[in-house]
C-alpha positions in Angstrom: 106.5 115.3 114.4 104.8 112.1 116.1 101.5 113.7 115.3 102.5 113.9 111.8 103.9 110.5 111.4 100.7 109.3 112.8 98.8 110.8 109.8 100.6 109.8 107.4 100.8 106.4 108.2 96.8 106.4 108.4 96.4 107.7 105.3 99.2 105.4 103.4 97.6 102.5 105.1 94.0 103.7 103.8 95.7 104.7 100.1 96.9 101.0 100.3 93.6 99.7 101.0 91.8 101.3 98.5 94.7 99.9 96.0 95.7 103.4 94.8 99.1 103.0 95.9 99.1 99.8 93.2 100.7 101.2 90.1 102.0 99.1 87.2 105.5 99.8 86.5 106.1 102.2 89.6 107.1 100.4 92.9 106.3 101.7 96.1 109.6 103.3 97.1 109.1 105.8 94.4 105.7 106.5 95.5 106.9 107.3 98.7 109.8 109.0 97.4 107.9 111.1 95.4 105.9 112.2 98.8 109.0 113.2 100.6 110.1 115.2 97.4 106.5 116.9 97.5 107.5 118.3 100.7 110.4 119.6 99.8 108.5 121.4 97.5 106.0 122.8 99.6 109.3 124.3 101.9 110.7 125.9 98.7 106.8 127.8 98.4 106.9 128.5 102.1 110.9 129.9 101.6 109.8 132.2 98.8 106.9 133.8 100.6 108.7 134.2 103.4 111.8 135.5 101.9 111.3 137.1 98.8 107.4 138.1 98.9 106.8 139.2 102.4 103.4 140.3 102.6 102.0 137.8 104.8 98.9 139.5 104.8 98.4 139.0 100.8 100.5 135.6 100.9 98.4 132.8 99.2 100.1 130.1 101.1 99.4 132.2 104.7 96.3 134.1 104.0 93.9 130.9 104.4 95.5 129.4 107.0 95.5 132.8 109.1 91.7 133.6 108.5 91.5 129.7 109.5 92.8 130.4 113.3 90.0 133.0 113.7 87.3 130.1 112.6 88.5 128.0 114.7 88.3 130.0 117.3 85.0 129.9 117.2 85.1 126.2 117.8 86.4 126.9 121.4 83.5 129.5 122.1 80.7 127.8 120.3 80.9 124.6 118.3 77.2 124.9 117.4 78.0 128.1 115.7 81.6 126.5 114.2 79.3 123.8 112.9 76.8 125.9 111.1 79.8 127.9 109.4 81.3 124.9 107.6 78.0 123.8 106.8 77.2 126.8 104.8 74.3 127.6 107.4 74.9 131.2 107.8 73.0 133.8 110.4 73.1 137.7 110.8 75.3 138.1 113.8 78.3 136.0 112.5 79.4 138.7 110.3 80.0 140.8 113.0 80.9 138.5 115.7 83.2 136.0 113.4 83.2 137.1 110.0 84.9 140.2 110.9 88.0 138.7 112.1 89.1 137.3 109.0 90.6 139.2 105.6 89.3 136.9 103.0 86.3 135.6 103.6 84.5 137.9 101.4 86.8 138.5 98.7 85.8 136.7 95.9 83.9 138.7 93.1 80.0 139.1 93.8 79.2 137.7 90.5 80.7 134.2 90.7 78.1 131.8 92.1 80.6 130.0 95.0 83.0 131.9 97.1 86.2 129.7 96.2 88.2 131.2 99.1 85.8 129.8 102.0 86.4 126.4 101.3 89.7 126.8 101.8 89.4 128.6 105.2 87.0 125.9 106.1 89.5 123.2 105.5 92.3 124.9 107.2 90.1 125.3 110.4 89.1 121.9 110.6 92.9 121.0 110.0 93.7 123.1 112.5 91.3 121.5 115.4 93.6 117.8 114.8 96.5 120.1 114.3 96.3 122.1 116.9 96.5 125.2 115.1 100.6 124.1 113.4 100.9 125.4 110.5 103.4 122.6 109.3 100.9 120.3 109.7 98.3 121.9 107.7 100.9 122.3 105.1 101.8 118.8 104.6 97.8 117.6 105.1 97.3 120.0 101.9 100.6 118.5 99.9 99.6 115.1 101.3 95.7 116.0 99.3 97.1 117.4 96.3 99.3 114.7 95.6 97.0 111.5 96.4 94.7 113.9 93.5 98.4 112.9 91.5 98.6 109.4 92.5 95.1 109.2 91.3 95.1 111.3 87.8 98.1 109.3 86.8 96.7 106.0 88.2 93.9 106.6 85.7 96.4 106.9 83.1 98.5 104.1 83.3 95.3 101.7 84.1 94.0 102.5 80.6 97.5 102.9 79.3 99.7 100.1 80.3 103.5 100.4 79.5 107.2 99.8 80.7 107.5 103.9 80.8 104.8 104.8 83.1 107.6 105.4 85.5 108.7 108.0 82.8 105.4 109.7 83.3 104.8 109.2 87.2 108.4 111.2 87.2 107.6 113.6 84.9 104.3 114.8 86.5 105.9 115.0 90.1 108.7 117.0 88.7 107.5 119.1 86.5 108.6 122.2 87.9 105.4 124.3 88.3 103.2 121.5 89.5 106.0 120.4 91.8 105.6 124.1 93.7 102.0 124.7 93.1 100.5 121.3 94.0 102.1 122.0 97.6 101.0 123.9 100.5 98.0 125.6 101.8 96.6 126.7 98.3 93.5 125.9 96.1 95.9 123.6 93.8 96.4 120.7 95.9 92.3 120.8 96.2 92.1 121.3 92.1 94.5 118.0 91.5 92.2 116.1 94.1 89.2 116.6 92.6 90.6 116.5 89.2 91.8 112.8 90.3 88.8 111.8 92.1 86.8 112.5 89.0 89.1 110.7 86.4 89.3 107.7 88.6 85.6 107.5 88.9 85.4 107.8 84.8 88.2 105.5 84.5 86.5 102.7 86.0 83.3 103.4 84.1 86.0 102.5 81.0 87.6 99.8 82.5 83.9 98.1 83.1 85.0 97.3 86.4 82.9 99.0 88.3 79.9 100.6 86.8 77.8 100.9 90.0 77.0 103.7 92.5 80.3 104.1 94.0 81.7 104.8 90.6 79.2 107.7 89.9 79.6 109.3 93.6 83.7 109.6 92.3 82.6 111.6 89.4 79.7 113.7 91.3 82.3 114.2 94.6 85.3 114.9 92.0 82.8 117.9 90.1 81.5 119.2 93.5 85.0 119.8 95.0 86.0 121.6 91.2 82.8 123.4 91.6 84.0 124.7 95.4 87.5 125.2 95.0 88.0 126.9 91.3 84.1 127.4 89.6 85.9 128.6 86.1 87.8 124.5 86.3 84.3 123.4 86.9 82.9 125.4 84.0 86.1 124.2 81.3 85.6 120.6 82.7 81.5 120.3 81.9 82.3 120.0 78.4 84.5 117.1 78.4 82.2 115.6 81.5 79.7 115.9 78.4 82.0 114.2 75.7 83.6 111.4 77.9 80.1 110.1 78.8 78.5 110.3 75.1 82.3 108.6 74.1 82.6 106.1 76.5 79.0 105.2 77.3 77.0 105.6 74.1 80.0 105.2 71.7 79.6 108.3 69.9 82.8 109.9 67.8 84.3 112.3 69.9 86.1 114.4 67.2 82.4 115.2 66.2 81.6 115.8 69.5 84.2 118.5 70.3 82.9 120.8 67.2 79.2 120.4 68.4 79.7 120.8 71.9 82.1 124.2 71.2 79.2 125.2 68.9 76.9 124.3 71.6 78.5 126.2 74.4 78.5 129.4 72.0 75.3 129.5 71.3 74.5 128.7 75.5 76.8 131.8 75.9 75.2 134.2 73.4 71.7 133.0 74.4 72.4 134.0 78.5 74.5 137.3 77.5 71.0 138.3 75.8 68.3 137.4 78.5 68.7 140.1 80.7 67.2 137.9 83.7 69.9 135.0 83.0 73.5 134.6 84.3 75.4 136.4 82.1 78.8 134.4 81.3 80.5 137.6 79.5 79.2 140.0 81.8 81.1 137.9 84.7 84.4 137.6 82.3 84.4 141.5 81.8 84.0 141.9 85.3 87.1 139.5 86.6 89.0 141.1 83.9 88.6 144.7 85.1 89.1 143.4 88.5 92.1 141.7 88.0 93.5 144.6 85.5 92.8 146.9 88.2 94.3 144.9 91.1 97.7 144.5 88.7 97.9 147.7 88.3 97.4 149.0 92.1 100.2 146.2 93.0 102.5 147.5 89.9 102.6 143.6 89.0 105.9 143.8 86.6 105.3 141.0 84.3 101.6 142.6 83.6 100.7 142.5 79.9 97.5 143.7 77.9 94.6 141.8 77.3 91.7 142.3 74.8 89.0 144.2 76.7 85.7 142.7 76.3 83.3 145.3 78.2 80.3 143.5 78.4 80.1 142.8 74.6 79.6 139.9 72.8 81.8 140.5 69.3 84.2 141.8 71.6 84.1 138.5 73.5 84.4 136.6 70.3 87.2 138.4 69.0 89.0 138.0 72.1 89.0 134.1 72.0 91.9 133.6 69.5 94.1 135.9 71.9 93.4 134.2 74.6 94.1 130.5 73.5 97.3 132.4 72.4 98.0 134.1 75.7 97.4 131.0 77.4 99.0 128.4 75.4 102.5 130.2 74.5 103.2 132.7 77.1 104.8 133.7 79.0 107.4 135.2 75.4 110.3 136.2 75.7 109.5 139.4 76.4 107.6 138.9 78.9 110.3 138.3 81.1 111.1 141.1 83.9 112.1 138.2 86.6 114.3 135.8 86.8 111.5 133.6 88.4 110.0 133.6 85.0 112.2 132.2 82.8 111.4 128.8 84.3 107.8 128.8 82.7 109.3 130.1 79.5 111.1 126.7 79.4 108.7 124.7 80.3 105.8 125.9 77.3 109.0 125.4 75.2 109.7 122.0 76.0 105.9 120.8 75.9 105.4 122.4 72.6 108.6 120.7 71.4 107.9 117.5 72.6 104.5 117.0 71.8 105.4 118.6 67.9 107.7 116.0 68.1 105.7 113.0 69.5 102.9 114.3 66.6 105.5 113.9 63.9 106.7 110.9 64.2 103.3 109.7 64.9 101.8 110.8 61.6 105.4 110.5 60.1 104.6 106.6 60.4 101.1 106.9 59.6 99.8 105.1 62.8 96.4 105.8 63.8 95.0 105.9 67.2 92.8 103.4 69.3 88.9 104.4 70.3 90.1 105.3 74.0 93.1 107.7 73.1 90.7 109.4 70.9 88.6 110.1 73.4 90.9 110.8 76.3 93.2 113.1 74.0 90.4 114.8 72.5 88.5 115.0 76.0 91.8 116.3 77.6 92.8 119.1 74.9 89.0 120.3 75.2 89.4 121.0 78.5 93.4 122.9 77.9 92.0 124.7 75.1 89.0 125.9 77.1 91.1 127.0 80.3 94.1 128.4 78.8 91.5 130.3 76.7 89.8 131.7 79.5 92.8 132.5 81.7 94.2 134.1 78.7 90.9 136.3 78.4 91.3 137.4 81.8 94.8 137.4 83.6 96.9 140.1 82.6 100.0 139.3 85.1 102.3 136.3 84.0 103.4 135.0 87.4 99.5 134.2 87.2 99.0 132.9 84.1 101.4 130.0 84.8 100.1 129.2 87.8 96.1 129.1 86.6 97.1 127.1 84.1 98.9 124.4 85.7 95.7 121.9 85.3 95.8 122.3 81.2 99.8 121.4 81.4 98.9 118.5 83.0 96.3 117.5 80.9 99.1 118.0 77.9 101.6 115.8 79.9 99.2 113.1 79.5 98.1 113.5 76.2 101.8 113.4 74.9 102.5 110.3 77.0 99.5 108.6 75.6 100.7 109.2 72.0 103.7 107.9 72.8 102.1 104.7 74.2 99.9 103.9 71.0 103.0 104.7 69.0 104.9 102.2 71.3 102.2 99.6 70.9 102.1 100.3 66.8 105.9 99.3 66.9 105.3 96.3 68.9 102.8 94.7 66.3 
């Protein structure tokens, strides 16, 4: 317990110093509050995997950390050898004499260019050498990450978009059921939120013309390279709007315009690989994660699995899937998709963002406002990035429990798109 209060008062005392802790309209008690409630969160993950889903071995929250203890091991035996292995600097005899020891090393799909899981094992084990190997304390390092990737996303925000209801919002995001469980714990999500923040900072204060110097670029390049580590498909769905925020912001350029020439872009960039037979092929790898993951539902029995469109390799078929997806990823899970009680939570939640933000759009239009150059190009940047990811999880996750959890980024991004409506509605009425 000492050893934890010790780190979080270092890293509080550095968030303070770096000014992220400085929100308008939020105080610091409710940051802090908010931390506390995090944990409480991350127990409520580490209560349902250990009492209703007890498969430690296939366990997201306990299958990182566990392949972790065997690489640090190797710390103790030889830290030359440790070294090399979080540096990516790989030799033959590792396989069998570390790599062995561990369950998920190796088990991302051949195809994808980075092994997502690795980084995670990597962070665990160097967690575990100030940790001494406690899993607690790796648990609340990871919550502690994913939520200063929180502080930082809605920081961003409210910076740009000044009001008396950023409170609303800070609340809101931290609550919001299935990023209050996800973003906790020894998971890729806490990483995804970090680098997600980290990179919207940095473009923030390219906005702000505060600071348009190195520092601000490193934030955008470190923000892109953790995406590109941790999840390579939120990497992939965030390139676009890296694209449109930077023609927006820097060279002024109407980002409505941009969105249709970029998607028409990114067609063409897919169509143009899927026929080069020496390229990466985008499709190829979608078919293959979606036989994969079909195949793994169905050896598991997963009971809130539902069908896809199979795409096979093809490009019509990878077209025609599209419109199913967005629709898979934007309104499920249905209602009959429901075969747990654990799921009816989700179902809410898509039901309340679609209602709020139909309502927020009507009495927006319904008062003919009209929005300023920066929510056009945050909202627009924003729903390119949902409307990319919910497409492509909807392409290829067949199992709803899933779903909801891949697409936890894109309800974010939603989340802030509605509060930003509501600001420039806010500041129409004040005029």
């Amino acid at each position: 317990m000492i050893l934890v209060i010790i780190y979080l008062f270092i890293s509080f005392t550095i968030l303070r110093k770096w000014k992220i802790l400085q929100f308008e309209n939020v105080s610091s008690f409710h940051l802090l509050l908010a931390f506390f409630i995090k944990l409480i969160g991350a127990a409520i993950l580490f209560y349902i995997y250990t009492d209703f889903y007890r498969e430690r071995q296939t366990a997201d929250i306990f299958k990182f950390y566990d392949d972790s203890l065997a690489l640090t091991q190797v710390f103790y035996t030889s830290p030359i050898d440790f070294i090399k292995i979080i540096l990516g600097i790989h030799e033959d005899h590792f396989i069998m004499d570390y790599f062995i020891n561990m369950n998920h090393w190796d088990n991302s799909y051949e195809s994808v260019i980075t092994n997502e899981s690795r980084i995670v094992i990597k962070i665990c084990a160097i967690f575990n050498l100030i940790s001494f190997n406690n899993y607690s304390v790796n648990m609340i390092l990871f919550t502690l990450i994913g939520y200063i990737g929180i502080l930082l996303i809605i920081k961003s925000i409210i910076d740009v978009f000044p009001s008396k209801h950023a409170l609303y919002l800070f609340w809101s995001v931290v609550l919001f059921p299935s990023i209050f469980i996800w973003s906790a714990g020894i998971l890729k999500e806490p990483l995804i939120f970090f680098g997600l923040g980290v990179f919207l900072f940095g473009i923030t204060m390219i906005l702000k013309k505060e600071d348009n110097n190195m520092k601000t670029w490193v934030l955008i390049i470190v923000g892109l390279f953790i995406l590109l580590k941790v999840k390579f498909y939120i990497f992939c769905c965030l390139s676009p709007t890296v694209i449109m925020l930077y023609l927006s912001v820097i060279k002024q350029y109407k980002p409505m315009r941009l969105l249709f020439a970029i998607y028409f872009v990114i067609v063409l960039a897919i169509f143009a690989l899927h026929q080069l037979p020496f390229a990466f092929d985008p499709i190829e790898l979608l078919s293959i994660k979606q036989q994969d993951f079909t195949k793994l539902a169905t050896f598991y029995m997963a009971g809130s699995y539902f069908e896809t469109p199979q795409i096979n390799g093809n490009f019509i078929d990878f077209i025609t899937a599209l419109p199913i997806g967005l629709f898979n990823g934007l309104l499920r899970p249905l209602p009959w998709d429901i075969s747990k009680i654990i799921h009816v939570l989700p179902l809410i939640e898509s039901a309340l963002i679609i209602g709020i933000a139909s309502f927020v759009i009507f009495r927006f239009n319904n008062k003919g406002l009209s929005l300023s150059i920066n929510s056009k190009v945050y909202i627009t940047s924003f729903l390119s990035f949902t409307l990319l990811l919910y497409t492509l999880i909807g392409i290829t996750t067949p199992v709803v429990g899933a779903l909801v959890r891949y697409k936890i980024p894109g309800t974010l991004f939603l989340i802030l798109s509605i509060y930003i409506l509501h600001v420039q509605k806010l500041n129409h009425e004040k005029n």
